[in-house]
N, C-alpha and C positions, 0 to 999 in steps of 0.2 A: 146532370148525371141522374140515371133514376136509380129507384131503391136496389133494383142488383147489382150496376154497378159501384154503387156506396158500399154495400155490404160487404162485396168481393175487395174493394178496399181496406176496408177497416181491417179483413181479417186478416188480410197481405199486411197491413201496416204492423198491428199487433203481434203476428206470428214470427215477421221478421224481427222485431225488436228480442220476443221473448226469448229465440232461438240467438241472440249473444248471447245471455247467460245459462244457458241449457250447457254448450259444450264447454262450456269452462267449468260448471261443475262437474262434470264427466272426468274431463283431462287433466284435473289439479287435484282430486281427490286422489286418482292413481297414483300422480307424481307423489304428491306428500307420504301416502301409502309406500311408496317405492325408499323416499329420502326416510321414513321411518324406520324401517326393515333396517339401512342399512347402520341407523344408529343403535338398533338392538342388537345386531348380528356384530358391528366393529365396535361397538362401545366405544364410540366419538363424540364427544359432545357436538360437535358443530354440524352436526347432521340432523342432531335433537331441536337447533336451535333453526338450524335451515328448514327443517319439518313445521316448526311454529312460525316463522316466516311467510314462508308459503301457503300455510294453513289460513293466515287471516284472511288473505286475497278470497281462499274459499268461503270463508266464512260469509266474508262482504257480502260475495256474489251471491251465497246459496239464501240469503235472506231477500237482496231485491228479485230472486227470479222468481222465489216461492209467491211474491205477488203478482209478478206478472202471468204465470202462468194459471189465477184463477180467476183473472178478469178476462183471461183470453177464453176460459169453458163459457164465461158468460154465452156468449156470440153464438152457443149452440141454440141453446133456447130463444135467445132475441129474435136476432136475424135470418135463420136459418131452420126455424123449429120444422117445415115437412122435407130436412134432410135426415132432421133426430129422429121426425118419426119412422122413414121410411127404414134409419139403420140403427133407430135405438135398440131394437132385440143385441144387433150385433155386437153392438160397439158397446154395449155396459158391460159387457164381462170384462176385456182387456180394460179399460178406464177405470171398472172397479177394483180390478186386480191393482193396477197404478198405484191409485191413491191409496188402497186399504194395506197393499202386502209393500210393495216397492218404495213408497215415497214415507211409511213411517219405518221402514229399515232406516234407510239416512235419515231421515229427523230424528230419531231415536239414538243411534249411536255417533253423530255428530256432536249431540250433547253431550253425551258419555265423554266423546275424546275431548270438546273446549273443557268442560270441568273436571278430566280424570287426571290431569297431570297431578304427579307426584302422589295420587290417591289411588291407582291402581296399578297393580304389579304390570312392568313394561310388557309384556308378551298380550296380555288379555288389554292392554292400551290399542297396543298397532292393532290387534284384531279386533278393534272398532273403528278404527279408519279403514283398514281393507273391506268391511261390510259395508260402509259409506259408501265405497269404490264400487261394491257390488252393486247396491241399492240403487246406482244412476244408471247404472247398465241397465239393469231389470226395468226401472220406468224407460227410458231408453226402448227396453224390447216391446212393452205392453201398450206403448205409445205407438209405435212402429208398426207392430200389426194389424193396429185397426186401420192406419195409414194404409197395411200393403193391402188391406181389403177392399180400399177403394180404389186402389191401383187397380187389381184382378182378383175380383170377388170371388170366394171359393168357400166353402161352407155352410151355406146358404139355401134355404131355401123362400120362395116369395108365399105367404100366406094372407090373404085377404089384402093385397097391395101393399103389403110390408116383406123386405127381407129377415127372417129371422134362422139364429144360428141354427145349426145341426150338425156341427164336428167341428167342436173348439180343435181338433188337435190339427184339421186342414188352416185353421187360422194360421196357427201356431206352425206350420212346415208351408207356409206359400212361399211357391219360391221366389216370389215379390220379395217377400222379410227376409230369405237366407240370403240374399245378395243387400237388401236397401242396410239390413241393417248391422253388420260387419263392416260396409262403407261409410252409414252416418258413425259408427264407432269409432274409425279407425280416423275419421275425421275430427273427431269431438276430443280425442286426445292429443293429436296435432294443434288443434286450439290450445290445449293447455301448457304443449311444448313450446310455441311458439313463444307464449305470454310468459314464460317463464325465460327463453334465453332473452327475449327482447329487450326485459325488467333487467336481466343479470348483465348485459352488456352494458345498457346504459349506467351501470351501478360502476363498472369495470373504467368506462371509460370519465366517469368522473373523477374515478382516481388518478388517471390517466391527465387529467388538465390539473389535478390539484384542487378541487372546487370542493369536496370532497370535507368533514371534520376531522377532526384527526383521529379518533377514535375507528371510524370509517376503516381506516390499512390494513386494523385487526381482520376486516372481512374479508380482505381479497379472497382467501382461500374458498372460502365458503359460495361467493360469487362464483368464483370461478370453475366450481367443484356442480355448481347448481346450470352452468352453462352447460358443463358437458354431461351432465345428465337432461337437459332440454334437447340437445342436440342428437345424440343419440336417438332417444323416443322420437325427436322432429323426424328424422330419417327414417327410420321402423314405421311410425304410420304413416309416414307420408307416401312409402312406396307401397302401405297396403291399402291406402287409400285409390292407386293407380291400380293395383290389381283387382279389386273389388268391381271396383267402378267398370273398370273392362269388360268385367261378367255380369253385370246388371247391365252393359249396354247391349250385349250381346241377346240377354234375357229378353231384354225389349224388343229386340229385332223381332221376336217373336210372337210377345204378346202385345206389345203397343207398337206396330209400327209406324203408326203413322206421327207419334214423339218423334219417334229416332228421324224418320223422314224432314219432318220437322227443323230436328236440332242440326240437320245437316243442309237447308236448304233445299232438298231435293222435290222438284217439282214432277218431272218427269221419270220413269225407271232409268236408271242407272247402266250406265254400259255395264260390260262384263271384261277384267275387273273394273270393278269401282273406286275412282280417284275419292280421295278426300278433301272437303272445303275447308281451306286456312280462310279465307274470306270471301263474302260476298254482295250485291247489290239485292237484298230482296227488294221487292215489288209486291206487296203481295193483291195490288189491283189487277194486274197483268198476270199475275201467277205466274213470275218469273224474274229470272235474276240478274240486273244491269251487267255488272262483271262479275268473273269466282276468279279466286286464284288455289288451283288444286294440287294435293299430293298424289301421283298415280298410283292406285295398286291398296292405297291405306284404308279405303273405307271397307274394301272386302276383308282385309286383316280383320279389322277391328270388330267387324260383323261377324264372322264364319272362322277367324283364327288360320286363314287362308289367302293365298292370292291369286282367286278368284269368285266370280260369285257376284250377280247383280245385286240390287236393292229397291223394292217399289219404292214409287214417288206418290208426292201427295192426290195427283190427281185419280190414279190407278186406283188408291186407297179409298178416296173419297164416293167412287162411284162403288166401291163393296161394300161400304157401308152402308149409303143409300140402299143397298139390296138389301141388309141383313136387318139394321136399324128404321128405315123408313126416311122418307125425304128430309132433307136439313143440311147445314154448314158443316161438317166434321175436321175440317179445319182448325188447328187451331193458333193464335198468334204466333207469326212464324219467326218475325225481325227479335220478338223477346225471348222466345227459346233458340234460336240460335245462338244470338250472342251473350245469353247468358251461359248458354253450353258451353263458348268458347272461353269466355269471364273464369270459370269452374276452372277448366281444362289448365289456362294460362298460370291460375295462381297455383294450378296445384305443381306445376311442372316446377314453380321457379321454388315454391317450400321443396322440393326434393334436389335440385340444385344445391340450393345455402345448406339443406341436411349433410348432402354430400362432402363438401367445399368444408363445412366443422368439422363432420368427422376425419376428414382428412389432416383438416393442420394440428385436430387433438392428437393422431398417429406419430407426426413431425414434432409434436412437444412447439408446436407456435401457436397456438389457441389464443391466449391469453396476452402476449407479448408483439408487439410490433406490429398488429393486425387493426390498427384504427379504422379500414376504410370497411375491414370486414363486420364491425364491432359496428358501426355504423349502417349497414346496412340490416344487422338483426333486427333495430329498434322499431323500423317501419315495417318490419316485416311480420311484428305483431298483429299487421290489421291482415295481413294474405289467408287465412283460414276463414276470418270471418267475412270478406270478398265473397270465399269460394264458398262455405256454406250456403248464404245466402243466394249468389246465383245457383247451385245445385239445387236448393230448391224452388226457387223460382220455374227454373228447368223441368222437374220434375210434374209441380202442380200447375203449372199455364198448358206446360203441353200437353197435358190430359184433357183441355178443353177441346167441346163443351160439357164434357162430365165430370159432374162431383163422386159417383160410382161408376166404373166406365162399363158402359154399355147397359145401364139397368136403370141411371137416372143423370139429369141431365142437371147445369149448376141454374137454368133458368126457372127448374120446377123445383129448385133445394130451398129458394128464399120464403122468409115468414108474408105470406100477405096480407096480413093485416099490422105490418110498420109501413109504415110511413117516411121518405125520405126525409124529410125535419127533424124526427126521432132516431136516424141514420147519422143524419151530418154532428145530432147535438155528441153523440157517444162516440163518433171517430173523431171530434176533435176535444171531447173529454179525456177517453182514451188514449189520444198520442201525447196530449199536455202531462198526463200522468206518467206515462213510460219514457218522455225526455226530460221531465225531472229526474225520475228514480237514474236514468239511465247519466245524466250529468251527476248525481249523486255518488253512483259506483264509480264513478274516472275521478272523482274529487277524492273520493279516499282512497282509490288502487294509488294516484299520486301521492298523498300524504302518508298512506305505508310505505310505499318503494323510495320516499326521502329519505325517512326515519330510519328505514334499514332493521335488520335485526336487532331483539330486543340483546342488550348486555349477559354477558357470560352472566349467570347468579354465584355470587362468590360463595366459595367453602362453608359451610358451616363448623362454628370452631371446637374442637373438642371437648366431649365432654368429661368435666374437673371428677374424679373419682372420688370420693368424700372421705371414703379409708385413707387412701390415701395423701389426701390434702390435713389431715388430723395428727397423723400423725401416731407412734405410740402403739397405742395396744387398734387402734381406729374404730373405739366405740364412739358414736356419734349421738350428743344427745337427742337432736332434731329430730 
C-alpha cells in the first residue's frame, strides 16, 4: 500500500472509531436531560436517580471520546497537511468555534452537573445538563459544516491556490448542513435511544430469569419507566432519521450525482420511471452489473418525490466531468457505496420497526410483561445505530471520491509529501492499538455500570432534635 492509501486508512480507521462515541454523547445527554426534567417537574425520586444512572454511561463515554477525537486532528497536520493548507482559511473558523465556544459549553457544565448534586438549587442543576445537551449539538453543527464544505463548497473564494472564506453565513446555510446535519442528529440521538432500551431490557429480563440480587426488584419501575422513554425517542428519531435522509438524498441528486448514481449501482441512465436496486452484482471492471433485483417506479420516488423521472448513470456522469474537470477516473468505489448505502438503509428501517413494535405494546400496557422474545431482541439492537452510522458515512465520504473538496481538490493532491509510508503504518497501527484499548475500556465499564445497576435510594436524613425543646423547662440552653 502506498502513502495515500495508508493515510486514507488510518483516517477511516480513526474516524470510525471516534464517531461510537460522538453519538452517544449526543443521545445520552438529551435523554438524561429529558429523565431530569421530569424529576424536577414530578418530584420523583427515581427519575433523579435514573438521571444519575444514565448519567455515568455519559460520563464514561464523554471522557474516552474527548481523546479520541484529538488524536484524530492530529491526521490534519501529518498526513494530510496540503489539504490543511489548501482549506485551512476555511475550516479554522467552524473548528475554532468547536473547540473554543461548543466543546467548553459541555466540559464546563458537565462538571457543574457530576459535582452540583445536592449543592445547587434543582432548576439551575437540570439547566446544566440541558446546556451539555446543547453544547454536542453545536460541535455536532461546527463539525458539520466544515464537512458540508467539502461536500459543496460555497463561501469561498481561491486566492493564490488556497480556498479561503468569504461568507461565514454561506457556510453556515449550505444546504449540504441543512439536510447532513438534522440527519447526523436525528441519528446520534437514536444511538442514545437504542443504548438506553438495550441496557434496560437486558436489566428487565434478568429479573425475568431471577439472576438478578434482590435488591435489583426495587428497580423494575425505573427500568421499565427508562425503556419507555428509549423507546419512544428510538421511534421519534428513527423516523426523522428516514425523513432527513430522503432530502439529503434527493439534494444529492442534484449536486453529487454521481454518489447517488453510485449508491444505486447505476451504470447506464435509467429508464423513465426509475426502478430501484434491492440488490446487485457490480462489476465494476465491466462497468456493469451481474444481476439487480428492482423495485419499479421507487428510485424516481425517492429522487423527484415522483413517479416518474430518469436518473444519469455513471458513465453519462463521467464523461461531464471529463469536460468540466479535465481527464481522470471520476468514478468512485461503487461495490462500497452501494452496500454500505444499503447497510445504512437496512439498519435504519429495522430501528423504526422495533420503535414501532414498543410503542405499541407500551399502548397495550404489555411492554414490560410477557414480552421475552421482544426484550431480547432490544439487546442486539444496541449495535443497529452504530452499523448505520458508520456505513452512512462510509457512504457519504468513499462516494465523493476522488475528492477530498469536490470539484476544487482531489484526495491524491490532499496527502503530506514528505511522510513516508513507514511513518504511515508506525501511527495507524499506534493509533488503532490505542483506540481498541480505550474502546475495550468503555464496554468494560458501560458492563460494570449496567450490573451494578442504580445507585441505592439515599436514606432520609433524620430530623433535626430542637434543643428548646429537648431541655426542657424554660429551654435556656447553656451550650
Amino acid at each position: 500500500m502506498d502513502v495515500l492509501d495508508l493515510a486514507r486508512l488510518q483516517f477511516a480507521t480513526t474516524t470510525i472509531f471516534h464517531f461510537v462515541f460522538v453519538p452517544i454523547s449526543i443521545g445520552l445527554s438529551l435523554l438524561v436531560a429529558i429523565m431530569e426534567t421530569l424529576y424536577v417537574t414530578r418530584k420523583d425520586e427515581m427519575y433523579k436517580r435514573m438521571a444519575k444512572f444514565w448519567g455515568t454511561f455519559l460520563i464514561i463515554n464523554f471522557a474516552v471520546g474527548i481523546v479520541t477525537g484529538i488524536l484524530q486532528e492530529f491526521q490534519f497536520g501529518m498526513n494530510w497537511s496540503d489539504f490543511s493548507r489548501f482549506v485551512g482559511d476555511v475550516f479554522g473558523a467552524p473548528l475554532a468555534i468547536e473547540a473554543l465556544l461548543a466543546f467548553f459549553l459541555e466540559s464546563t457544565f458537565i462538571g457543574l452537573w457530576v459535582f452540583g448534586w445536592e449543592r445547587l438549587p434543582k432548576k439551575v442543576h437540570l439547566a446544566c445538563m440541558w446546556l451539555v445537551a446543547i453544547g454536542t449539538m453545536l460541535s455536532a453543527l461546527w463539525i458539520l459544516a466544515a464537512n458540508s464544505f467539502m461536500q459543496r463548497p460555497v463561501g469561498y473564494a481561491i486566492v493564490d491556490g488556497r480556498a479561503q472564506m468569504t461568507d461565514l453565513g454561506a457556510l453556515l446555510t449550505n444546504g449540504q448542513l441543512l439536510w447532513e446535519f438534522p440527519h447526523t442528529l436525528a441519528a446520534a440521538i437514536a444511538t442514545g435511544a437504542f443504548l438506553v432500551t438495550g441496557i434496560s431490557a437486558w436489566k428487565l429480563l434478568q429479573l425475568q430469569r431471577g439472576k438478578a440480587h434482590t435488591d435489583a426488584h426495587a428497580d423494575k419501575p425505573l427500568f421499565v419507566s427508562s425503556l419507555r422513554i428509549g423507546l419512544v425517542t428510538a421511534l421519534i428519531a428513527s423516523a426523522a432519521i428516514a425523513q432527513f435522509g430522503h432530502g439529503q438524498a434527493q439534494y444529492l441528486v442534484d449536486t453529487q450525482p454521481m454518489k447517488m448514481a453510485a449508491s444505486e449501482g447505476l451504470w447506464e441512465r435509467s429508464e423513465d420511471p426509475a426502478p430501484w436496486t434491492i440488490i446487485a452484482g457490480i462489476d465494476p471492471e465491466l462497468q456493469a452489473n451481474a444481476y439487480e433485483l428492482k423495485v419499479p417506479y421507487l428510485l424516481s420516488f425517492l429522487s423527484y418525490s415522483r413517479f416518474s423521472g430518469s436518473v444519469p448513470g455513471m458513465k453519462e456522469l463521467q464523461a461531464e466531468y471529463e469536460t468540466v474537470y479535465g481527464p481522470g477516473d471520476y468514478i468512485p468505489p461503487v461495490r462500497t457505496t452501494f452496500w454500505s448505502f444499503r447497510i445504512m438503509v437496512g439498519c435504519g428501517s429495522a430501528m423504526i420497526v422495533l420503535g414501532l413494535y414498543g410503542v405499541y405494546l407500551m399502548l397495550r400496557r404489555r411492554l414490560a410483561e410477557g414480552n421475552r422474545r421482544f426484550l431480547l431482541l432490544l439487546v442486539p439492537a444496541i449495535a443497529l445505530p452504530f452499523v448505520a452510522n458508520t456505513a452512512g458515512w462510509i457512504m457519504t465520504e468513499i462516494g465523493r471520491q476522488p475528492w477530498t473538496v469536490f470539484g476544487l481538490l482531489t484526495t491524491s493532491d490532499s496527502v503530506s509529501p514528505s511522510v513516508s509510508a513507514g511513518e504511515v503504518w508506525f501511527t495507524l497501527l499506534a493509533f488503532t492499538g490505542i483506540y481498541t484499548i480505550l474502546l475495550g475500556v468503555q464496554a468494560y465499564l458501560f458492563v460494570r455500570v449496567a450490573r451494578q445497576g442504580p445507585a441505592p435510594e439515599a436514606p432520609e436524613a433524620p430530623a433535626a432534635i430542637d434543643p428548646y425543646e429537648s431541655k426542657g423547662g424554660d429551654g435556656l440552653v447553656a451550650e
